[in-house]
PDB file of N, CA, C and O in Angstrom, chain B, residues numbered from 101:
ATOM      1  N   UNK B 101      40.536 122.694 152.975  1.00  0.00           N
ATOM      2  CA  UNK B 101      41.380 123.209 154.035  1.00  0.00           C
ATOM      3  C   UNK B 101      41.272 124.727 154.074  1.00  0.00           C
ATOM      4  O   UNK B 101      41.400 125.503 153.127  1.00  0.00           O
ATOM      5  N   UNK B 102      41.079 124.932 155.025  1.00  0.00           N
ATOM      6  CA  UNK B 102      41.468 126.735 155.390  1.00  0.00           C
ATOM      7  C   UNK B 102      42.387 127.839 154.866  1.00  0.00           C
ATOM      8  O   UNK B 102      42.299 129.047 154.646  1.00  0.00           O
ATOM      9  N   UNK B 103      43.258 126.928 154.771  1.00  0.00           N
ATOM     10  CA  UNK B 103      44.341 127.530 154.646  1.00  0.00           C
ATOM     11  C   UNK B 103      45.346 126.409 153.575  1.00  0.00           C
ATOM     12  O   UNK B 103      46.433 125.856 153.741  1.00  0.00           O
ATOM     13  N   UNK B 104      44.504 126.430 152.626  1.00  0.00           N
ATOM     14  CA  UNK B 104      45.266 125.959 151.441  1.00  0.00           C
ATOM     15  C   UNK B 104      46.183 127.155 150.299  1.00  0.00           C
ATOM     16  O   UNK B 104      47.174 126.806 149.658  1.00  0.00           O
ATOM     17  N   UNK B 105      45.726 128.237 150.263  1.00  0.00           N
ATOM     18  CA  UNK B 105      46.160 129.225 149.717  1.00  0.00           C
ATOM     19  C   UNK B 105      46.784 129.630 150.277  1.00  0.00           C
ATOM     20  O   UNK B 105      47.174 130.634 149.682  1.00  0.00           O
ATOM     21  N   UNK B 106      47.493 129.504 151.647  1.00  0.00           N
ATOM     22  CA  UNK B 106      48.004 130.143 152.290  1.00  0.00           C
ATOM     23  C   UNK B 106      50.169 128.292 151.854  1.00  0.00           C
ATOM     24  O   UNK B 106      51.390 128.271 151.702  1.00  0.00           O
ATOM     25  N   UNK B 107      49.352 127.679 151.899  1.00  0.00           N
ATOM     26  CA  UNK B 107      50.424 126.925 151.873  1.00  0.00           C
ATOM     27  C   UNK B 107      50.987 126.229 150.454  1.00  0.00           C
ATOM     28  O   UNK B 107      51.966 125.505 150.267  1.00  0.00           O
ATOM     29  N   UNK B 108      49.899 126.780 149.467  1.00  0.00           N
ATOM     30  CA  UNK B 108      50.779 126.766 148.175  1.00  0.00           C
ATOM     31  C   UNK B 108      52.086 127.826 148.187  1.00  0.00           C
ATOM     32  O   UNK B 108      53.255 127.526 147.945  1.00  0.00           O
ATOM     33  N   UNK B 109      51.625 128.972 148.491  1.00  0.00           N
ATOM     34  CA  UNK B 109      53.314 130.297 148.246  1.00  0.00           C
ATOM     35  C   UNK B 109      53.867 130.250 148.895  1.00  0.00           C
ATOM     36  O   UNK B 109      53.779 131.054 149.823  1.00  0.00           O
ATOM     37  N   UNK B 110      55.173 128.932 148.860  1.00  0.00           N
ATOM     38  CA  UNK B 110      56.333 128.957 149.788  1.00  0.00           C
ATOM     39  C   UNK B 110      57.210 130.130 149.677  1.00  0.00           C
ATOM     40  O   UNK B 110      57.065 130.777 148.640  1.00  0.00           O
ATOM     41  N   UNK B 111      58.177 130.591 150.600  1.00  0.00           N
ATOM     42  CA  UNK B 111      58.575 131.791 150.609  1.00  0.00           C
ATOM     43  C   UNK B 111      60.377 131.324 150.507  1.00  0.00           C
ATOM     44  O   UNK B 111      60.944 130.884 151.507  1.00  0.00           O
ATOM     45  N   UNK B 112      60.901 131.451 149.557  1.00  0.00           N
ATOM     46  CA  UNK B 112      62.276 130.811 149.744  1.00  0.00           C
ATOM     47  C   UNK B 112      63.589 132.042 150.318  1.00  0.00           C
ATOM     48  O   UNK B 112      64.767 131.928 149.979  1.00  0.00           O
ATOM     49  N   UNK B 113      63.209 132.865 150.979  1.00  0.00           N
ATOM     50  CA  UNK B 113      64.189 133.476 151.427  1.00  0.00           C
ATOM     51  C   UNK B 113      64.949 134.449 151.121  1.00  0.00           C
ATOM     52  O   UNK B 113      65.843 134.946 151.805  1.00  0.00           O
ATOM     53  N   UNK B 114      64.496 134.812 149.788  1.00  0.00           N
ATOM     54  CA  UNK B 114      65.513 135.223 148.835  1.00  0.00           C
ATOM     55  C   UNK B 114      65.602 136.651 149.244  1.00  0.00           C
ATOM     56  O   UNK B 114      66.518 137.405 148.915  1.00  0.00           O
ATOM     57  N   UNK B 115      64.314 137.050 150.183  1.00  0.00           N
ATOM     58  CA  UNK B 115      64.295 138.942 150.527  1.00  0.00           C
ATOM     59  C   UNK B 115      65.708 139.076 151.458  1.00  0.00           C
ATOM     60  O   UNK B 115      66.629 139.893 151.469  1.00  0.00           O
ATOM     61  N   UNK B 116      65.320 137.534 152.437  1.00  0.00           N
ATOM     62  CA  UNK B 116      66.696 138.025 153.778  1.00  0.00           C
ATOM     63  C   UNK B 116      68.165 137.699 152.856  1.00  0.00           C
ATOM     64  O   UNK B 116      69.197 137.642 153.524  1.00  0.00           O
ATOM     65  N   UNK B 117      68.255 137.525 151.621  1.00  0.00           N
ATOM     66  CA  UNK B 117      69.767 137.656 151.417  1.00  0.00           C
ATOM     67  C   UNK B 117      69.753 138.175 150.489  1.00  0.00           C
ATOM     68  O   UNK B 117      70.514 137.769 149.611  1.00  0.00           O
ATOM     69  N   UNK B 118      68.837 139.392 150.205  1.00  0.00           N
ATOM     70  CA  UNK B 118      68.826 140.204 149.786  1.00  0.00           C
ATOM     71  C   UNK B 118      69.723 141.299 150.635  1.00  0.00           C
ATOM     72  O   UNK B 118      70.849 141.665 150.296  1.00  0.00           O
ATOM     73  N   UNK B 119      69.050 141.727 151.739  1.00  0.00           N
ATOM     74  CA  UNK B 119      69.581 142.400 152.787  1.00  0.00           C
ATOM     75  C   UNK B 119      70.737 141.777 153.357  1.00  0.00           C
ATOM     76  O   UNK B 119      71.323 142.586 154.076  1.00  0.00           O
ATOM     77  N   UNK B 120      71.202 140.846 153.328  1.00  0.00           N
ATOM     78  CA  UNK B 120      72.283 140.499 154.262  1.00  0.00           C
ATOM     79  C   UNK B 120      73.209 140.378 153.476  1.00  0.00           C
ATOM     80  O   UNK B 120      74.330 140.272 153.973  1.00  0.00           O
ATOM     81  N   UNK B 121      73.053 140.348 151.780  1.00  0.00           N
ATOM     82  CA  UNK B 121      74.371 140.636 150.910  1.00  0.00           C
ATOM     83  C   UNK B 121      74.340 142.707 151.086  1.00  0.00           C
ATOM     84  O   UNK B 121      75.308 143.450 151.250  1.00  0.00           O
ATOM     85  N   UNK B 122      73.615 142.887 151.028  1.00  0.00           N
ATOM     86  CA  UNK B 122      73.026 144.418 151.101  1.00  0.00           C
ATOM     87  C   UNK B 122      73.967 145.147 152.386  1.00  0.00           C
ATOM     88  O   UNK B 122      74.582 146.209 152.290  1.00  0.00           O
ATOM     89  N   UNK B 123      73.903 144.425 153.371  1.00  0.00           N
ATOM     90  CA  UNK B 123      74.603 144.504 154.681  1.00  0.00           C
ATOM     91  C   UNK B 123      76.351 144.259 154.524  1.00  0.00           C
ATOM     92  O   UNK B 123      77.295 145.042 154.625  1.00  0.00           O
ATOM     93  N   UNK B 124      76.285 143.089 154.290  1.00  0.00           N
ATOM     94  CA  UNK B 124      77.711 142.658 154.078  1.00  0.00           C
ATOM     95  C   UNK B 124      78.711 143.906 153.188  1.00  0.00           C
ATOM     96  O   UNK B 124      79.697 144.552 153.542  1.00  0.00           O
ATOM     97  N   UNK B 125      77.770 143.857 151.646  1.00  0.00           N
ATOM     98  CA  UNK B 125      78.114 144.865 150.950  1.00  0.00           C
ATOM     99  C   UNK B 125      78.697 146.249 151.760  1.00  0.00           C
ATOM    100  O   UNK B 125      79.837 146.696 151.888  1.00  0.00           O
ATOM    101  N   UNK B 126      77.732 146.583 152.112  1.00  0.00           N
ATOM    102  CA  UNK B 126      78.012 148.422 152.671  1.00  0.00           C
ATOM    103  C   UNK B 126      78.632 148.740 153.920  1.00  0.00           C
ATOM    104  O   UNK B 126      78.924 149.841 154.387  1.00  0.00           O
ATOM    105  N   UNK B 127      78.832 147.186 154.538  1.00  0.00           N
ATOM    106  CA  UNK B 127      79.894 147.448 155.643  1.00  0.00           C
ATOM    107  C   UNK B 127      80.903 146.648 155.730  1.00  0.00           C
ATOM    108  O   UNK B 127      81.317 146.343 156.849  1.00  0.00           O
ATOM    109  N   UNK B 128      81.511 146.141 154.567  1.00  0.00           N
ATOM    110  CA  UNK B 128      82.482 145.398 154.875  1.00  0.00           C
ATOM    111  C   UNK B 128      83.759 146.260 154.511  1.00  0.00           C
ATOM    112  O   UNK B 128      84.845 145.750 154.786  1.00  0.00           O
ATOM    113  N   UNK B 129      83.746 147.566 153.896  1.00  0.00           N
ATOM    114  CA  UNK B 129      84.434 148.492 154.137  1.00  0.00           C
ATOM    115  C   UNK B 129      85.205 149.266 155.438  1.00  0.00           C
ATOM    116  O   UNK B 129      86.295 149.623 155.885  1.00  0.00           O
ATOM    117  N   UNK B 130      83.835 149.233 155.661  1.00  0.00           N
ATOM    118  CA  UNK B 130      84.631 150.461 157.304  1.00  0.00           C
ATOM    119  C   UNK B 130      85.267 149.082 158.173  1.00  0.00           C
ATOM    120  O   UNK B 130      86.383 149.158 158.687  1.00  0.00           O
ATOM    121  N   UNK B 131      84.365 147.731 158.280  1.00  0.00           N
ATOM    122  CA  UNK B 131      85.286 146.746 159.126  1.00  0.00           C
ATOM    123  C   UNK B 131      86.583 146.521 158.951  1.00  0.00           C
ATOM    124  O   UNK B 131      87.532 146.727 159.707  1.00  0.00           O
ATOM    125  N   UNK B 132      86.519 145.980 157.649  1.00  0.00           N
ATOM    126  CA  UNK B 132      87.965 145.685 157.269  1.00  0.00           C
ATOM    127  C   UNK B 132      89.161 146.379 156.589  1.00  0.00           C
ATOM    128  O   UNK B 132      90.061 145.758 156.025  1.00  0.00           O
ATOM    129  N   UNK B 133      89.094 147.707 156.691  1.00  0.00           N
ATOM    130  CA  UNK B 133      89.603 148.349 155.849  1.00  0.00           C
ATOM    131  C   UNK B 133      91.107 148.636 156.094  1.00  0.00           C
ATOM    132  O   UNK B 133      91.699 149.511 155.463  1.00  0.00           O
ATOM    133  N   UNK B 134      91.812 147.716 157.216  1.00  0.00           N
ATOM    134  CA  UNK B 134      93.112 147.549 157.227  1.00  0.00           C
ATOM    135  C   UNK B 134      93.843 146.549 156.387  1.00  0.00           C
ATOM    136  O   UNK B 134      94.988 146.636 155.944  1.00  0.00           O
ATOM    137  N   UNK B 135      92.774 145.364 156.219  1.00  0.00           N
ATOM    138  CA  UNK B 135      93.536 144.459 155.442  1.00  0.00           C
ATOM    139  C   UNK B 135      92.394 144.605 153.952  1.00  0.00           C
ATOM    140  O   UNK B 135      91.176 144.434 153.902  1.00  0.00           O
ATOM    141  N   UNK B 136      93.371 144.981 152.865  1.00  0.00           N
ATOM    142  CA  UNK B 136      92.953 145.562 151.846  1.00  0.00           C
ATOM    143  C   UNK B 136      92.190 144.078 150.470  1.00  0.00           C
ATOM    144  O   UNK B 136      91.569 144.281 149.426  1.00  0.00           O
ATOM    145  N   UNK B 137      92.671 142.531 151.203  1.00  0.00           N
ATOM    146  CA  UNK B 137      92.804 141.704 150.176  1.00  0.00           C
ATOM    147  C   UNK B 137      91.181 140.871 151.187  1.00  0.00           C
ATOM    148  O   UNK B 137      90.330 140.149 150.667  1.00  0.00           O
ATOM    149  N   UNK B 138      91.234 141.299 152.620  1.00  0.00           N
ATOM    150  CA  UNK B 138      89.761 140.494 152.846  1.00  0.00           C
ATOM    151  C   UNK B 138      88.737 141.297 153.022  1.00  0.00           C
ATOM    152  O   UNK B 138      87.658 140.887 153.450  1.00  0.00           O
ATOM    153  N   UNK B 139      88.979 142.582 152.694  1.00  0.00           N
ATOM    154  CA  UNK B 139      87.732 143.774 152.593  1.00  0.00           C
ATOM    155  C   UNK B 139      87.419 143.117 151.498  1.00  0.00           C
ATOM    156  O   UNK B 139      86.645 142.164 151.588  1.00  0.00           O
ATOM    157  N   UNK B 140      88.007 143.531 150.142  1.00  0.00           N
ATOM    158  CA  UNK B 140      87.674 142.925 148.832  1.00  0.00           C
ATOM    159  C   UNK B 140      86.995 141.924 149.011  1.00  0.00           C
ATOM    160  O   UNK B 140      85.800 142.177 148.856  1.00  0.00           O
ATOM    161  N   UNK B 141      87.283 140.475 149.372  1.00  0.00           N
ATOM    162  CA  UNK B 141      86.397 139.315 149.420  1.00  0.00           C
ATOM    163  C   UNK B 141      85.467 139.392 150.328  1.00  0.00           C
ATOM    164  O   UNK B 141      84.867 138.317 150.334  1.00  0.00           O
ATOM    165  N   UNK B 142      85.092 140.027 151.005  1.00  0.00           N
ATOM    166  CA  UNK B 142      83.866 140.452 152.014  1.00  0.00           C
ATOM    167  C   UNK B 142      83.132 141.141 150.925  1.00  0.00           C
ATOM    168  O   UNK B 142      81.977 140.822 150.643  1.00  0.00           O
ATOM    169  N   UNK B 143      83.738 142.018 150.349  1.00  0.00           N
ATOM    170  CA  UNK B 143      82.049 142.853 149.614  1.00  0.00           C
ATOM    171  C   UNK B 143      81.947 142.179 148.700  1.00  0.00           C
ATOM    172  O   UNK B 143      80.747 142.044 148.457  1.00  0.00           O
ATOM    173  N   UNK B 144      83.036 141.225 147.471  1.00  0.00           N
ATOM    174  CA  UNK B 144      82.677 140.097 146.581  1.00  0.00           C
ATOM    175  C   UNK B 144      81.726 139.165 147.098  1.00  0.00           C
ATOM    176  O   UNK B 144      80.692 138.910 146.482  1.00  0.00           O
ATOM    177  N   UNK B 145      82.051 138.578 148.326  1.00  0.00           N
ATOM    178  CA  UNK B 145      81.007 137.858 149.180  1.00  0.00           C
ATOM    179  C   UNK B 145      79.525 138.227 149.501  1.00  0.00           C
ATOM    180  O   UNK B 145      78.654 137.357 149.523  1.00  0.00           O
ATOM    181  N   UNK B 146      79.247 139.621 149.765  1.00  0.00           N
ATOM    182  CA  UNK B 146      78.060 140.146 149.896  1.00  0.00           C
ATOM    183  C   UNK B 146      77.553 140.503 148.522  1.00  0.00           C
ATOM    184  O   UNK B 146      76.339 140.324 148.432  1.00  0.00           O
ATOM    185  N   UNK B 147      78.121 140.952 147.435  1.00  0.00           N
ATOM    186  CA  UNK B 147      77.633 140.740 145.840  1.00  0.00           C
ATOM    187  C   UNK B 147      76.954 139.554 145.938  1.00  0.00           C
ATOM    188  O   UNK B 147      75.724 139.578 145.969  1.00  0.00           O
ATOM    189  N   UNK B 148      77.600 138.446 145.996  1.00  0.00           N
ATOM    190  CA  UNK B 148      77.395 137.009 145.396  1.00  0.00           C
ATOM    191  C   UNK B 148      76.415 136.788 146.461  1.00  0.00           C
ATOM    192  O   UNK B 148      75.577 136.071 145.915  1.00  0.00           O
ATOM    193  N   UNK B 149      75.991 137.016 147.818  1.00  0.00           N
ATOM    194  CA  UNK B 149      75.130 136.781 148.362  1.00  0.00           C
ATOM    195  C   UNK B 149      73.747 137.250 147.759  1.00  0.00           C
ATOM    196  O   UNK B 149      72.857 136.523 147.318  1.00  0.00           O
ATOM    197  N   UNK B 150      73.761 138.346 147.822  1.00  0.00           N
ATOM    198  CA  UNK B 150      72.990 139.504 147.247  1.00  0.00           C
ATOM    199  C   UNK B 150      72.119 138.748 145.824  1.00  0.00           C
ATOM    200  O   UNK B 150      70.924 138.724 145.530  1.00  0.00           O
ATOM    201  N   UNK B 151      73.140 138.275 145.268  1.00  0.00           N
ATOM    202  CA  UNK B 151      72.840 137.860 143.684  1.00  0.00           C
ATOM    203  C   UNK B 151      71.794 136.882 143.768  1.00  0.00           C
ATOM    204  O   UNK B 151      70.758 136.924 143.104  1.00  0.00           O
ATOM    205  N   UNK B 152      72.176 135.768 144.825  1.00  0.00           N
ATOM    206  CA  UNK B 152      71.158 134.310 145.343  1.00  0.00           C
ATOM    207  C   UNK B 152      70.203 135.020 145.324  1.00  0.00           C
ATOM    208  O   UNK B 152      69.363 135.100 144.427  1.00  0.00           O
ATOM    209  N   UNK B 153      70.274 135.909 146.854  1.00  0.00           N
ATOM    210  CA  UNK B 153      68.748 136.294 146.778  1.00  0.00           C
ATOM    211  C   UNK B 153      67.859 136.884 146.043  1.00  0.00           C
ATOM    212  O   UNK B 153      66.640 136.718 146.105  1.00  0.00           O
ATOM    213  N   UNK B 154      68.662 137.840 145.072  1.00  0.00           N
ATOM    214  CA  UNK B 154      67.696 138.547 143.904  1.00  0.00           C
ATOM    215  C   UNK B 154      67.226 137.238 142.966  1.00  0.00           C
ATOM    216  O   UNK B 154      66.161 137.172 142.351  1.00  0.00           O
ATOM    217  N   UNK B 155      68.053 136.428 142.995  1.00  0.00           N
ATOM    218  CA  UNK B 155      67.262 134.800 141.819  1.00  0.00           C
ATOM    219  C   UNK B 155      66.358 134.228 142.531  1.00  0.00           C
ATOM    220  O   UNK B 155      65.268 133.931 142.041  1.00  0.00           O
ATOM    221  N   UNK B 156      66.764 133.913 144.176  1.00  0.00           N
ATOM    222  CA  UNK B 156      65.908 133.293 144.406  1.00  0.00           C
ATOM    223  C   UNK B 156      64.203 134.058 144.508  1.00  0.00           C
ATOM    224  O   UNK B 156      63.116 133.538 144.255  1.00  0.00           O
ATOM    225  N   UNK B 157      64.451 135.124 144.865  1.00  0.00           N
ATOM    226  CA  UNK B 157      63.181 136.502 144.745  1.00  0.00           C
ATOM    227  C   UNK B 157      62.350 136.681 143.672  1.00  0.00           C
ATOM    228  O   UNK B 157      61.124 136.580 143.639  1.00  0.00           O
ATOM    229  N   UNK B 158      63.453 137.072 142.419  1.00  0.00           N
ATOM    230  CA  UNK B 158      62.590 137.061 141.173  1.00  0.00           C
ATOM    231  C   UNK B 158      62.900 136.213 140.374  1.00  0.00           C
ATOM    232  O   UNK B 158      61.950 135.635 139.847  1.00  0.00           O
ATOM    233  N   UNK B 159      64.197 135.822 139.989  1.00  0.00           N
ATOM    234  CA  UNK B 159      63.813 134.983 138.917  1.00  0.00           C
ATOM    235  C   UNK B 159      63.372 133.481 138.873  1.00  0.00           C
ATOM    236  O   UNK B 159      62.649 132.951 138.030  1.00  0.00           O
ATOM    237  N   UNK B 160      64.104 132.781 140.217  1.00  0.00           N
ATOM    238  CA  UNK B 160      63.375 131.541 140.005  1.00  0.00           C
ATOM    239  C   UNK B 160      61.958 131.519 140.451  1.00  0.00           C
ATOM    240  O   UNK B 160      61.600 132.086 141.483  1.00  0.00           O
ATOM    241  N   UNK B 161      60.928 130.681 139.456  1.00  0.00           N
ATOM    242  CA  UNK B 161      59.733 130.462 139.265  1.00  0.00           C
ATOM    243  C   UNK B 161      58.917 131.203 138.287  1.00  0.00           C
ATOM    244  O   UNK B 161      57.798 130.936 137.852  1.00  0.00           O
ATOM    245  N   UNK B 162      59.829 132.344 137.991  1.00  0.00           N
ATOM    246  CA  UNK B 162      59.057 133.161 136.815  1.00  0.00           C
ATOM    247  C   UNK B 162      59.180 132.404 135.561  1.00  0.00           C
ATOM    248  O   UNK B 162      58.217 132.609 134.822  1.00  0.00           O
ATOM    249  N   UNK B 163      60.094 131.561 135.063  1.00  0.00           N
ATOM    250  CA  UNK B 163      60.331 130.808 134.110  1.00  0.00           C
ATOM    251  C   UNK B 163      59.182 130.268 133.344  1.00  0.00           C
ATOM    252  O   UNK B 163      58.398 129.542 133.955  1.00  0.00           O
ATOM    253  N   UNK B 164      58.984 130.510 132.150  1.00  0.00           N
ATOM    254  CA  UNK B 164      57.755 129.953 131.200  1.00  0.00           C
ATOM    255  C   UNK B 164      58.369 129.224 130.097  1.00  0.00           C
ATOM    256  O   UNK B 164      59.205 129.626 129.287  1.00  0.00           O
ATOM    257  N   UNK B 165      57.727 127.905 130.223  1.00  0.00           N
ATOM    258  CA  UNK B 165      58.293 127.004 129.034  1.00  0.00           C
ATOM    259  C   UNK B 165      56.884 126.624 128.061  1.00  0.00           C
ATOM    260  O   UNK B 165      55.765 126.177 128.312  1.00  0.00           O
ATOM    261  N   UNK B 166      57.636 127.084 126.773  1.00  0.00           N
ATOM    262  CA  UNK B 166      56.731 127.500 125.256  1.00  0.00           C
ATOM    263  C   UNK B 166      56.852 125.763 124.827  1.00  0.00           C
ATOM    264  O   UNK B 166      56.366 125.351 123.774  1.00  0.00           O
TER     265      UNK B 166
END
């Protein structure tokens, strides 16, 4: 096939929630910054987003079993 190397490296996503915890993160301040208890869980929310995508990015598949 042509394009066999091309369809072994699935791409799981992990860059766009990278950025979109990245996003969430750095603006969920100025949005919400009247109500002080769902700003907090907006940028906790964009952490924990953030976090998926950095595992799904680097760490899952790097795993080596001895």
């Amino acid at each position: 096939m042509a394009h066999s190397e091309h369809n072994k490296n699935r791409r799981s996503g992990g860059f766009f929630l990278i950025i979109l915890g990245a996003l969430i993160f750095v603006t969920a301040p100025t949005y919400l910054g009247e109500s002080p208890e769902l700003g907090m869980l907006a940028i906790l929310f964009g952490f924990v987003v953030g976090g998926i995508g950095f595992y799904f990015q680097f760490i899952k598949g790097k795993r080596t079993i001895k």
